[in-house]
PDB file as gemmi writes it, atoms N, CA and C in Angstrom:
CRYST1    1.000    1.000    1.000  90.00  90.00  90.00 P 1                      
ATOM      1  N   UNK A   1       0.849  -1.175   0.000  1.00  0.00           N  
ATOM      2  CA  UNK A   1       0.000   0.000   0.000  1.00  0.00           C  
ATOM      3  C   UNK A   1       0.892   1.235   0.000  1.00  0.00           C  
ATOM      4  N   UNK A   2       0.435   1.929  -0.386  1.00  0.00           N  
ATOM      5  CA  UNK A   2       0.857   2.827  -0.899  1.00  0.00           C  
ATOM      6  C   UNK A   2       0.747   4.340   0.192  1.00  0.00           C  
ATOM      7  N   UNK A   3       1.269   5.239   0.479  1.00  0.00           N  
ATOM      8  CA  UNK A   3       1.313   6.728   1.269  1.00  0.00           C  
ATOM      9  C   UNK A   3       1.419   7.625   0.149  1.00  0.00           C  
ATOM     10  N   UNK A   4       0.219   8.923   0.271  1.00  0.00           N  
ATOM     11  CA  UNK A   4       0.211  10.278   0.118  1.00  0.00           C  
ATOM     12  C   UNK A   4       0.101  11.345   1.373  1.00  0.00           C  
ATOM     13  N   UNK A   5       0.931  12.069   1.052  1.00  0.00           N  
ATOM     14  CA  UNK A   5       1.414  12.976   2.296  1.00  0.00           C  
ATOM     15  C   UNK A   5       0.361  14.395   1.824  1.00  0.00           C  
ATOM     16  N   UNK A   6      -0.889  14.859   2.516  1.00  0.00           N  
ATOM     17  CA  UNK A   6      -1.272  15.891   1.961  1.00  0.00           C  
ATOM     18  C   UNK A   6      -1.584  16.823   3.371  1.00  0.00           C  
ATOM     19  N   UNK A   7      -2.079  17.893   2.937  1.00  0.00           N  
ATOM     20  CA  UNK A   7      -2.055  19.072   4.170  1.00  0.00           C  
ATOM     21  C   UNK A   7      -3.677  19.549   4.051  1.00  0.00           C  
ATOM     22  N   UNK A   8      -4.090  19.092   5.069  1.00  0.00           N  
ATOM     23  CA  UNK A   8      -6.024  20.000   5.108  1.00  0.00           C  
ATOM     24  C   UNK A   8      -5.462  21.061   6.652  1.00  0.00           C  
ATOM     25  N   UNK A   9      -6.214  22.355   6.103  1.00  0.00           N  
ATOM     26  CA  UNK A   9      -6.455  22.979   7.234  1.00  0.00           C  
ATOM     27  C   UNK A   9      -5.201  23.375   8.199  1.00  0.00           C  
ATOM     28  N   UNK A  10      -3.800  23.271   7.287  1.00  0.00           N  
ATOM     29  CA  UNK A  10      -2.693  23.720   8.066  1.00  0.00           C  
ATOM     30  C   UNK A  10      -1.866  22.281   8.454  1.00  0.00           C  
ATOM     31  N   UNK A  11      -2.819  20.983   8.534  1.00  0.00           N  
ATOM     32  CA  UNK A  11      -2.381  19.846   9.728  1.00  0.00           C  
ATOM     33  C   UNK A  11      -1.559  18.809   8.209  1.00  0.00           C  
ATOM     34  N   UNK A  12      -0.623  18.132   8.634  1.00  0.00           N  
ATOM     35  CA  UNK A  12      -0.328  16.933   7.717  1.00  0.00           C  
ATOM     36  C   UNK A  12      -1.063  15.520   7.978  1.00  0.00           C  
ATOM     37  N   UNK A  13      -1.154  14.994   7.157  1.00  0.00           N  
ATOM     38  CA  UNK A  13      -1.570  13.400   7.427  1.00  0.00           C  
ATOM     39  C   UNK A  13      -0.818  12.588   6.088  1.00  0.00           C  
ATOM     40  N   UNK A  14      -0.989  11.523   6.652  1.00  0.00           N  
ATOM     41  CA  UNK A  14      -0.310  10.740   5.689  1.00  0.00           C  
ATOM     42  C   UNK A  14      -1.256   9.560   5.528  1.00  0.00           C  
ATOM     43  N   UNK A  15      -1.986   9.321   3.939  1.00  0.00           N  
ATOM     44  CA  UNK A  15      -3.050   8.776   3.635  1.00  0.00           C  
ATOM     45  C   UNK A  15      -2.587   7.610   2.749  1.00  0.00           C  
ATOM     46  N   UNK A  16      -3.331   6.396   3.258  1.00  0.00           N  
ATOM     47  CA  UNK A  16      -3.285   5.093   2.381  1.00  0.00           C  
ATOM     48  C   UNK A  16      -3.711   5.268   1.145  1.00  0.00           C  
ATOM     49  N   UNK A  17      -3.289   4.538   0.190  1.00  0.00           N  
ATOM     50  CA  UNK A  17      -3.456   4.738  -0.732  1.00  0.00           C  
ATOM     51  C   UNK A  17      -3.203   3.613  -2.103  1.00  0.00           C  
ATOM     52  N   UNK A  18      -4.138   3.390  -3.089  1.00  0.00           N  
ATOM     53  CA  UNK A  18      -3.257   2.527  -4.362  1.00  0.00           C  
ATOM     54  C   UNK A  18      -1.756   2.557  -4.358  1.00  0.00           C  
ATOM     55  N   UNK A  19      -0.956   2.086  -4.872  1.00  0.00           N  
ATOM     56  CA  UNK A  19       0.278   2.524  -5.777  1.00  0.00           C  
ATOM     57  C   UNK A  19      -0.201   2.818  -7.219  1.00  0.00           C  
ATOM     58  N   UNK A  20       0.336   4.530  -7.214  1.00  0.00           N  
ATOM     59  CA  UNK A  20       0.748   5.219  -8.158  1.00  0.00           C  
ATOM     60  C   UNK A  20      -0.511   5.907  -8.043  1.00  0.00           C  
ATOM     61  N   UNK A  21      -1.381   6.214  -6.748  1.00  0.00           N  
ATOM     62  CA  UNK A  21      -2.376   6.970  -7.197  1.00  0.00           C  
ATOM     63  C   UNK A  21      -1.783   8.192  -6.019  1.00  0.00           C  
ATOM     64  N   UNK A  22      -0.751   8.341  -5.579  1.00  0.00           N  
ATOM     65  CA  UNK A  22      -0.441   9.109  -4.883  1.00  0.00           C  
ATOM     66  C   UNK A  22      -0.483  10.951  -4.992  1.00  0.00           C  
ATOM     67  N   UNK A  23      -0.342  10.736  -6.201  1.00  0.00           N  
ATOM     68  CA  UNK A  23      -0.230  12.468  -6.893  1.00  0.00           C  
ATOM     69  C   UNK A  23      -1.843  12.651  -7.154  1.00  0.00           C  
ATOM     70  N   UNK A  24      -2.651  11.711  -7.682  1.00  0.00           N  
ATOM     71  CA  UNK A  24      -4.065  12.105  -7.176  1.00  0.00           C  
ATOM     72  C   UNK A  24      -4.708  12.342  -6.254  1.00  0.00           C  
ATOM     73  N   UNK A  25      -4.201  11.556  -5.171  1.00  0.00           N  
ATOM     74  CA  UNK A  25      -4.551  11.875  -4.023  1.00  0.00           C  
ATOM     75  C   UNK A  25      -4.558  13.406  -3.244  1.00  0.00           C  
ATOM     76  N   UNK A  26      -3.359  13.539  -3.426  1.00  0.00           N  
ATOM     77  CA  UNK A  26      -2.952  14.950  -3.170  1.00  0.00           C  
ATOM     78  C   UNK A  26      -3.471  15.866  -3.786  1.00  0.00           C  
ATOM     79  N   UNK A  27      -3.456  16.012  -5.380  1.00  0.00           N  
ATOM     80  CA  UNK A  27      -4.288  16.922  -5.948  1.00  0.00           C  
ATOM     81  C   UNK A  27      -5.754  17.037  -5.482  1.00  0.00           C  
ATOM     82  N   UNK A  28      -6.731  16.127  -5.130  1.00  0.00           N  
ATOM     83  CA  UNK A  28      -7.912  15.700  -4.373  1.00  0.00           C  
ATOM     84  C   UNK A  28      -7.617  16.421  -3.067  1.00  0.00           C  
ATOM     85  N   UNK A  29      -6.850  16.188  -2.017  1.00  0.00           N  
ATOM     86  CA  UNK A  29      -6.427  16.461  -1.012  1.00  0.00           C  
ATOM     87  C   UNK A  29      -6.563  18.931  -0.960  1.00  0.00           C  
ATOM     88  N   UNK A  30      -5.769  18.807  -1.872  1.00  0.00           N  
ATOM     89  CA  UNK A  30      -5.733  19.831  -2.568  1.00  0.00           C  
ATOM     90  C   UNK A  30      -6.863  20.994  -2.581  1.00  0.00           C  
ATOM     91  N   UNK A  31      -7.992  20.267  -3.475  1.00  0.00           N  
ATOM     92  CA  UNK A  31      -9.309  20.500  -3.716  1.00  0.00           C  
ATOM     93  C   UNK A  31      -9.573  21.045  -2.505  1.00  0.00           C  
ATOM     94  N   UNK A  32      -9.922  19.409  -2.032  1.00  0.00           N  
ATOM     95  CA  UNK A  32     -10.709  19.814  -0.174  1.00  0.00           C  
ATOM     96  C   UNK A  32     -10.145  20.784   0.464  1.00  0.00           C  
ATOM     97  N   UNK A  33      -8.850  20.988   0.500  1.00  0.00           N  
ATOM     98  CA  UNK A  33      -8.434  22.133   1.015  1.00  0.00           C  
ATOM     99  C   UNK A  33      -9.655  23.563   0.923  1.00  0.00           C  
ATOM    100  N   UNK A  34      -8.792  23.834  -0.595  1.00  0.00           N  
ATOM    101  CA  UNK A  34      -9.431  24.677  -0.828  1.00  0.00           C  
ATOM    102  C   UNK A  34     -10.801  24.985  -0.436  1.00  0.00           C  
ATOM    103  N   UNK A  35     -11.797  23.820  -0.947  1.00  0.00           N  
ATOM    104  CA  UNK A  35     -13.259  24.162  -0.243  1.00  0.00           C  
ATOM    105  C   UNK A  35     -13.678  24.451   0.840  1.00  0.00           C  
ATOM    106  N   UNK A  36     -12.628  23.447   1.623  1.00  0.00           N  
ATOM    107  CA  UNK A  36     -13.138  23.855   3.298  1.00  0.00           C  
ATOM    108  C   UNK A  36     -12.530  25.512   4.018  1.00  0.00           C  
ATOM    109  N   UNK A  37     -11.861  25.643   2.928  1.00  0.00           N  
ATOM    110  CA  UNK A  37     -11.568  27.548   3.068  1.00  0.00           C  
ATOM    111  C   UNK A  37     -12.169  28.725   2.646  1.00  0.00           C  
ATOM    112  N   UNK A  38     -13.169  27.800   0.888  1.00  0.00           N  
ATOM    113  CA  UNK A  38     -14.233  28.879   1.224  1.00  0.00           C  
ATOM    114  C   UNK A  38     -15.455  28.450   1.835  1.00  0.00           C  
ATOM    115  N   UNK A  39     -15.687  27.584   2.582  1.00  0.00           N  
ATOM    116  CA  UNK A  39     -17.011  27.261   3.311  1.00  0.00           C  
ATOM    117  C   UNK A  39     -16.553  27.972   4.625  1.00  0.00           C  
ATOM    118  N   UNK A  40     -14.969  27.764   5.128  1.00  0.00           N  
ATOM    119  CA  UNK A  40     -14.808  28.646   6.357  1.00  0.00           C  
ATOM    120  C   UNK A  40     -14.720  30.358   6.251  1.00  0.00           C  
ATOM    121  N   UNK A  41     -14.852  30.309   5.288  1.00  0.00           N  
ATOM    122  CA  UNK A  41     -14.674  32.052   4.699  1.00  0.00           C  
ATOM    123  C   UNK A  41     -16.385  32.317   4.597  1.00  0.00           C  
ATOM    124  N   UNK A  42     -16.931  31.269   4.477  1.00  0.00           N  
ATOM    125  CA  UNK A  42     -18.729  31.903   4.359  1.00  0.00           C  
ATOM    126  C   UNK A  42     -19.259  31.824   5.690  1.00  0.00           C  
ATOM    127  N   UNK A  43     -19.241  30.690   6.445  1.00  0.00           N  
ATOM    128  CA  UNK A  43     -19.339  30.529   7.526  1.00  0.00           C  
ATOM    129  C   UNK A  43     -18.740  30.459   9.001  1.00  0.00           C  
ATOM    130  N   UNK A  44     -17.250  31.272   8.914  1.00  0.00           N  
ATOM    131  CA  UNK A  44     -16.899  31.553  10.084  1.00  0.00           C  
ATOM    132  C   UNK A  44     -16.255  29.916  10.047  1.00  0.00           C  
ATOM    133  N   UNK A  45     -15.212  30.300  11.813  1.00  0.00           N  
ATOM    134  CA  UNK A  45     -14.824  29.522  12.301  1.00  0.00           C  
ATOM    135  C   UNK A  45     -15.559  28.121  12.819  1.00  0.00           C  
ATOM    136  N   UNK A  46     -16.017  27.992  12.461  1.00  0.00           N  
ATOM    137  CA  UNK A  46     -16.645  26.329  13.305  1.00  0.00           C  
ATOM    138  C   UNK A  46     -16.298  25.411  13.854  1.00  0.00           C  
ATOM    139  N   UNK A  47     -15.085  25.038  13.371  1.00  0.00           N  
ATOM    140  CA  UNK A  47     -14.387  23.874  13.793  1.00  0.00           C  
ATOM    141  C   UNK A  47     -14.227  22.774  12.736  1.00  0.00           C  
ATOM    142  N   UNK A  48     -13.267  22.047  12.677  1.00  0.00           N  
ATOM    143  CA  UNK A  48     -12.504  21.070  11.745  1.00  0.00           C  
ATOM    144  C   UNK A  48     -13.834  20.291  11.273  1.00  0.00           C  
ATOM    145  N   UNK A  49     -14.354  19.861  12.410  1.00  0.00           N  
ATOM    146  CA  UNK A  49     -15.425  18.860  12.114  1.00  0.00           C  
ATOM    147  C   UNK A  49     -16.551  19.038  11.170  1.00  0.00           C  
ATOM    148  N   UNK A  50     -17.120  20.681  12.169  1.00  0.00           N  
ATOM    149  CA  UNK A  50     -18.254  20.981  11.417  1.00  0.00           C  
ATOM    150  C   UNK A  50     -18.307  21.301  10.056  1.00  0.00           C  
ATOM    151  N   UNK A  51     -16.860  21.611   9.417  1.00  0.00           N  
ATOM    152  CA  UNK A  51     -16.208  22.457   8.448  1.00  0.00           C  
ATOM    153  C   UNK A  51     -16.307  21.390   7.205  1.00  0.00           C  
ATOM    154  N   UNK A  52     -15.726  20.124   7.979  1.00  0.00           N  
ATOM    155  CA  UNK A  52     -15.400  18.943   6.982  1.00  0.00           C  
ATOM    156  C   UNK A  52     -16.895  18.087   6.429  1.00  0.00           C  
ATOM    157  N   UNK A  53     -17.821  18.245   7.529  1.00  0.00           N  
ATOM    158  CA  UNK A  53     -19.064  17.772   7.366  1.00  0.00           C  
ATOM    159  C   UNK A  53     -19.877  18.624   6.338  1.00  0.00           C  
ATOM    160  N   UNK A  54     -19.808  19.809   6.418  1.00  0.00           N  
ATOM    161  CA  UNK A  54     -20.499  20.647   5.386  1.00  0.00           C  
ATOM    162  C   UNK A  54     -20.415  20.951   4.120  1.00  0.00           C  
ATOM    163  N   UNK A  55     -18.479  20.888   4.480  1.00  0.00           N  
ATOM    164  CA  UNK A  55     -17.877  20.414   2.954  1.00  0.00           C  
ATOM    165  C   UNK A  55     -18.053  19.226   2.165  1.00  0.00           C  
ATOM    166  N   UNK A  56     -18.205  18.255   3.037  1.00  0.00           N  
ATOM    167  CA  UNK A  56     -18.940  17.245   2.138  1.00  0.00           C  
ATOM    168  C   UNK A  56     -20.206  17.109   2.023  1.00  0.00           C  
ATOM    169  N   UNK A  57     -20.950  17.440   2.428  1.00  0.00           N  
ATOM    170  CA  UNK A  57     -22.133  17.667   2.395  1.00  0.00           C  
ATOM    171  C   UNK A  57     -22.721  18.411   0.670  1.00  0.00           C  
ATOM    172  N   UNK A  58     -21.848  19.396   0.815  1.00  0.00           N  
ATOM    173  CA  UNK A  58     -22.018  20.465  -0.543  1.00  0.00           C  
ATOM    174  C   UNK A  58     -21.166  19.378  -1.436  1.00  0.00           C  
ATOM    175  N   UNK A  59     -20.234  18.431  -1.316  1.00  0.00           N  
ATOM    176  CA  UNK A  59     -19.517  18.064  -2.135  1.00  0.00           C  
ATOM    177  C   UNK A  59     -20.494  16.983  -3.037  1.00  0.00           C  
ATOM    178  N   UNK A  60     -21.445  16.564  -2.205  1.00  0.00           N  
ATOM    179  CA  UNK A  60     -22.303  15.364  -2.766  1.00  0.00           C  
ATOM    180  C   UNK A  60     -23.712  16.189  -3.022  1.00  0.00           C  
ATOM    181  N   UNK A  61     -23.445  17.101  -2.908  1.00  0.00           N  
ATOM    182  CA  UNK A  61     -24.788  17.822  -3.753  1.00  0.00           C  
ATOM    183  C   UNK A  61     -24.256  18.202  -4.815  1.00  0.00           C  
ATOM    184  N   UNK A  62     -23.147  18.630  -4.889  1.00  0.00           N  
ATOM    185  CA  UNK A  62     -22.519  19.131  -5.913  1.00  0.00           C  
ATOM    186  C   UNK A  62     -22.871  17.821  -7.127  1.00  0.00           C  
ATOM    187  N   UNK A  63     -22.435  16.482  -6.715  1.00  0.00           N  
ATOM    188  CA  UNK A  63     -22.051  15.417  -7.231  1.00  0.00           C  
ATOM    189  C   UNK A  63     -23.459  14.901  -8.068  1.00  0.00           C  
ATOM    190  N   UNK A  64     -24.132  15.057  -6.572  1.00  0.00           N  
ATOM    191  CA  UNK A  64     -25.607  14.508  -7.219  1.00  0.00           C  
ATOM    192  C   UNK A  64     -26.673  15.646  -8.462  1.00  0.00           C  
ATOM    193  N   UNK A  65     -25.920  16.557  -8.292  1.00  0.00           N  
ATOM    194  CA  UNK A  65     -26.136  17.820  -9.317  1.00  0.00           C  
ATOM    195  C   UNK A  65     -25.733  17.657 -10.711  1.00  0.00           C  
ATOM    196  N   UNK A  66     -24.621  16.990 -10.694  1.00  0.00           N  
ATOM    197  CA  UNK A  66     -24.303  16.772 -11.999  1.00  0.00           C  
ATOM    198  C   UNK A  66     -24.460  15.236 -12.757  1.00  0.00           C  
ATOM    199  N   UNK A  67     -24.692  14.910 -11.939  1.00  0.00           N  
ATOM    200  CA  UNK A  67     -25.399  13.148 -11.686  1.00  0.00           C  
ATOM    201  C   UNK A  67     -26.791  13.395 -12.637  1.00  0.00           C  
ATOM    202  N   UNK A  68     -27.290  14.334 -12.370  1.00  0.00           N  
ATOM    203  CA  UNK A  68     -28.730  14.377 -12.686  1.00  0.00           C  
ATOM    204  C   UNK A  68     -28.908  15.875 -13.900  1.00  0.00           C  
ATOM    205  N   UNK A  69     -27.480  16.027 -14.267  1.00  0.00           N  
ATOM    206  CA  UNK A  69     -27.820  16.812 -15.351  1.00  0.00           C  
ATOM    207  C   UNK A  69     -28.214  18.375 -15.017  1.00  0.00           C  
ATOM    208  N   UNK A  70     -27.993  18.784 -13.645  1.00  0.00           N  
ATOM    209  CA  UNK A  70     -28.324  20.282 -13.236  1.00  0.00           C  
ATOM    210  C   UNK A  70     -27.329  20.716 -13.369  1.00  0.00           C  
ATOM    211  N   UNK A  71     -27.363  22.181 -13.885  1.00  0.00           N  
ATOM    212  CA  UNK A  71     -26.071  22.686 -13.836  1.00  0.00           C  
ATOM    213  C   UNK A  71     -25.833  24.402 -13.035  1.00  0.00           C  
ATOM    214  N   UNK A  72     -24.807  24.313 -12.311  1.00  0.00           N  
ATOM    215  CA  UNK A  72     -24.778  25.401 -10.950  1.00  0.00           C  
ATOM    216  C   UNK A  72     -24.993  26.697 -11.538  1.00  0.00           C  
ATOM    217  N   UNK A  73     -26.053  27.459 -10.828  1.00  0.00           N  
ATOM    218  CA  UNK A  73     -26.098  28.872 -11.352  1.00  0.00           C  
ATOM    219  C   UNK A  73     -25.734  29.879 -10.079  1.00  0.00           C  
ATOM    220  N   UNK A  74     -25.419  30.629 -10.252  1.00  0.00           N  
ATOM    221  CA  UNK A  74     -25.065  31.849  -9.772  1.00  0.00           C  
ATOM    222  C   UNK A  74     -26.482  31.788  -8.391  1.00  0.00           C  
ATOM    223  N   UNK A  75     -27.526  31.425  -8.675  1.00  0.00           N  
ATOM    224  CA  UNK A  75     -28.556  31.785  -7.138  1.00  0.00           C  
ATOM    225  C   UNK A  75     -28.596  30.725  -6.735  1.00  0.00           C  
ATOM    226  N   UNK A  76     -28.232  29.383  -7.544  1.00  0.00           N  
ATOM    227  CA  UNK A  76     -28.272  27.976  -6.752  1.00  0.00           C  
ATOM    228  C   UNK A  76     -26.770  28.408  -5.834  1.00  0.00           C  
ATOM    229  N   UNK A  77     -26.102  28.919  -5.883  1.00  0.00           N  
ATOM    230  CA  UNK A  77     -25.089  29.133  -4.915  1.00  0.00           C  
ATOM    231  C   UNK A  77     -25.165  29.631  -3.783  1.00  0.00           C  
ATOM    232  N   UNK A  78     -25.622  30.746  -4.645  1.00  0.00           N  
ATOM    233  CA  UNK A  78     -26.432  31.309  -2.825  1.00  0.00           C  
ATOM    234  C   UNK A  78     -27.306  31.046  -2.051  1.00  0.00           C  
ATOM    235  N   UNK A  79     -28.000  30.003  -2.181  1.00  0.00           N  
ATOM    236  CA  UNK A  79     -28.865  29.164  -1.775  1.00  0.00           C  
ATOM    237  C   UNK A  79     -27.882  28.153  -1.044  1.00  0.00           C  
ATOM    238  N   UNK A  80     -27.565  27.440  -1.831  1.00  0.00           N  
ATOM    239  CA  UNK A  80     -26.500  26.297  -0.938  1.00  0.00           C  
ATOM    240  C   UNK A  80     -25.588  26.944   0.076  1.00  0.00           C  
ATOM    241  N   UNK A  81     -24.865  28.428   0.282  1.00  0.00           N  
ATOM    242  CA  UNK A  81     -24.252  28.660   1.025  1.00  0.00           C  
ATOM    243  C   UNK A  81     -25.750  29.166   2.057  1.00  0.00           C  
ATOM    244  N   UNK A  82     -27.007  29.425   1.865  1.00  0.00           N  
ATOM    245  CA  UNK A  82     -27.451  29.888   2.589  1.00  0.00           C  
ATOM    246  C   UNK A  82     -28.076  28.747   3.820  1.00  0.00           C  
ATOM    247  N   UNK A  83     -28.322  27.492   2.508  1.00  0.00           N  
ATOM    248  CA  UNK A  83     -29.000  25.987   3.291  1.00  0.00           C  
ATOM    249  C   UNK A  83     -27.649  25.586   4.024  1.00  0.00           C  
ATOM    250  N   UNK A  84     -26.530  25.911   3.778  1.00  0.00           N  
ATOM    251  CA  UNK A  84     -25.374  25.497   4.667  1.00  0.00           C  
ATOM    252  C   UNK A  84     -25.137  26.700   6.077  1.00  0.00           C  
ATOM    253  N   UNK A  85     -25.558  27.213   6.037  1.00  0.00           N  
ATOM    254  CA  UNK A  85     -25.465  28.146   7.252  1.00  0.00           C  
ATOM    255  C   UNK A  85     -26.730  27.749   7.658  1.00  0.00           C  
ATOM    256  N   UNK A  86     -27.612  27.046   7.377  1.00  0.00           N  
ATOM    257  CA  UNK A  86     -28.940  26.479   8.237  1.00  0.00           C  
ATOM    258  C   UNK A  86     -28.750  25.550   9.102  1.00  0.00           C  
ATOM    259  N   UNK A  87     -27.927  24.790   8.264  1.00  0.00           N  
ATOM    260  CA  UNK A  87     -27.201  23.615   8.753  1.00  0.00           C  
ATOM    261  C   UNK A  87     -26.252  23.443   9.604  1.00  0.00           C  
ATOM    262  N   UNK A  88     -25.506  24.535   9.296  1.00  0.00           N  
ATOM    263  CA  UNK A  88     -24.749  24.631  10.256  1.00  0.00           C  
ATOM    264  C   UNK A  88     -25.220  24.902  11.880  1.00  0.00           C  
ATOM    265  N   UNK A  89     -26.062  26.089  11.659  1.00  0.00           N  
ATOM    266  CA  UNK A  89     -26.420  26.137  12.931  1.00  0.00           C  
ATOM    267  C   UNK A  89     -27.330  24.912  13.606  1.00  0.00           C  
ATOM    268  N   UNK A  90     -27.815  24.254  12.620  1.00  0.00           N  
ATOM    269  CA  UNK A  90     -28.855  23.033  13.354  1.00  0.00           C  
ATOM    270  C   UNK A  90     -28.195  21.618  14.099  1.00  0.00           C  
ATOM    271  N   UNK A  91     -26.603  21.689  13.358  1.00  0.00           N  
ATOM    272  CA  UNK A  91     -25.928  21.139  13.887  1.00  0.00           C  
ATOM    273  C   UNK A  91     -25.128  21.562  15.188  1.00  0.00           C  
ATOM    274  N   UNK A  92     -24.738  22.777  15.571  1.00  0.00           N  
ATOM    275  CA  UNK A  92     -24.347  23.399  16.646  1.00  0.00           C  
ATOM    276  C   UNK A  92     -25.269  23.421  17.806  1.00  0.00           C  
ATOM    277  N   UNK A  93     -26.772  23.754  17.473  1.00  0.00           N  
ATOM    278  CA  UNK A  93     -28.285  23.052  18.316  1.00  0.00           C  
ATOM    279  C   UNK A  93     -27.897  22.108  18.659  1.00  0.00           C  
ATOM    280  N   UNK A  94     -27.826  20.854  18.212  1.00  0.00           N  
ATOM    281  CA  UNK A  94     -27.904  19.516  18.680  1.00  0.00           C  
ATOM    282  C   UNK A  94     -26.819  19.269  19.319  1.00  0.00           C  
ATOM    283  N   UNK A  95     -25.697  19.865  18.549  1.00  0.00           N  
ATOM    284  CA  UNK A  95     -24.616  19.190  19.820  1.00  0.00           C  
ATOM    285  C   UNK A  95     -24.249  20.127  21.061  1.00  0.00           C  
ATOM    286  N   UNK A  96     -25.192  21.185  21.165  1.00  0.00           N  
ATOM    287  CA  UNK A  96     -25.351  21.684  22.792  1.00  0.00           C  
ATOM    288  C   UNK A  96     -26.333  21.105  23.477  1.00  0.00           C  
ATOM    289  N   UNK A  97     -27.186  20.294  22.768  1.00  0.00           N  
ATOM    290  CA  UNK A  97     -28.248  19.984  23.121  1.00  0.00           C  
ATOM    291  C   UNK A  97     -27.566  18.586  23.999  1.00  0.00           C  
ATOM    292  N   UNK A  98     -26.955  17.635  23.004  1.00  0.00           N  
ATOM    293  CA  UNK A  98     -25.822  16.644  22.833  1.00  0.00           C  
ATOM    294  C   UNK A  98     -25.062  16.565  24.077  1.00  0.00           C  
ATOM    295  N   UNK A  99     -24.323  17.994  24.632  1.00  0.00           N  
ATOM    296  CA  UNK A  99     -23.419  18.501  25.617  1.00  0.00           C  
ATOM    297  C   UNK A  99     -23.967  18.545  26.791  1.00  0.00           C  
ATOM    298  N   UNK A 100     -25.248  18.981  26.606  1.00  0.00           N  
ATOM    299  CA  UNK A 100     -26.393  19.536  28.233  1.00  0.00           C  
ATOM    300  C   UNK A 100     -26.720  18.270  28.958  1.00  0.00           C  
ATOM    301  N   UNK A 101     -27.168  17.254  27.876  1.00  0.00           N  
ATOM    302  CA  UNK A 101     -27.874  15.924  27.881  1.00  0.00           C  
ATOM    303  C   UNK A 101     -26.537  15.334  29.391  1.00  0.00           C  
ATOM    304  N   UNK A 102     -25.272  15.570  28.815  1.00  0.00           N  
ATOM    305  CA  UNK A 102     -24.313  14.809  29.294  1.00  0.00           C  
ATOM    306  C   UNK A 102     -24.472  14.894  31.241  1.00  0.00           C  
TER     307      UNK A 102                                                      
END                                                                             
C-alpha cells in the first residue's frame, strides 16, 4: 500500500493509498483544502469537524447535481451557502443539546 502525504487545514496526514495513485490523491487532497476555506470564509470559524461535514455535504450535492444533469447557477449558490449556514447552525443546536444531555 501505498502513502500520500497531503495538508487540510494547516495539519499533515499521511493517507493510504493505491500505488501510483499518490499524486491524485494529493491533488484531491488539494481541492478539499481549498473548499473547506471557502465554506470557512462563508461561515466563520466552526471547527474542523463541522467544516469537513459541510464540505462534504455540498460536495455530494454538488455530485448529485451533476449526476442528474443540473447545472450550478449563480442563485443555486447562494442558496447552498445559505441551506449550509442552516445547517450549520442546526448542527451546533444539537450538539449543545448533545453537551447539556451529558
Amino acid at each position: 500500500m501505498a502513502k500520500a502525504d497531503i495538508t487540510l487545514r494547516g495539519r499533515s496526514f499521511s493517507i493510504a493509498c493505491a500505488p501510483g495513485q499518490e499524486m491524485r490523491v494529493q491533488r484531491l487532497a488539494e481541492q478539499l483544502d481549498a473548499r473547506v476555506g471557502q465554506i470557512a470564509d462563508a461561515v466563520g470559524d466552526i471547527g474542523d469537524e463541522r467544516l469537513l461535514l459541510i464540505t462534504a455535504l455540498a460536495l455530494l450535492d454538488e455530485l448529485d447535481s451533476a449526476k442528474r444533469g443540473v447545472s450550478a447557477r449563480p442563485d443555486t449558490e447562494a442558496r447552498a451557502v445559505e441551506l449550509l449556514l442552516t445547517m450549520a447552525s442546526r448542527v451546533e443546536a444539537l450538539v449543545a443539546r448533545l453537551e447539556n444531555e451529558r
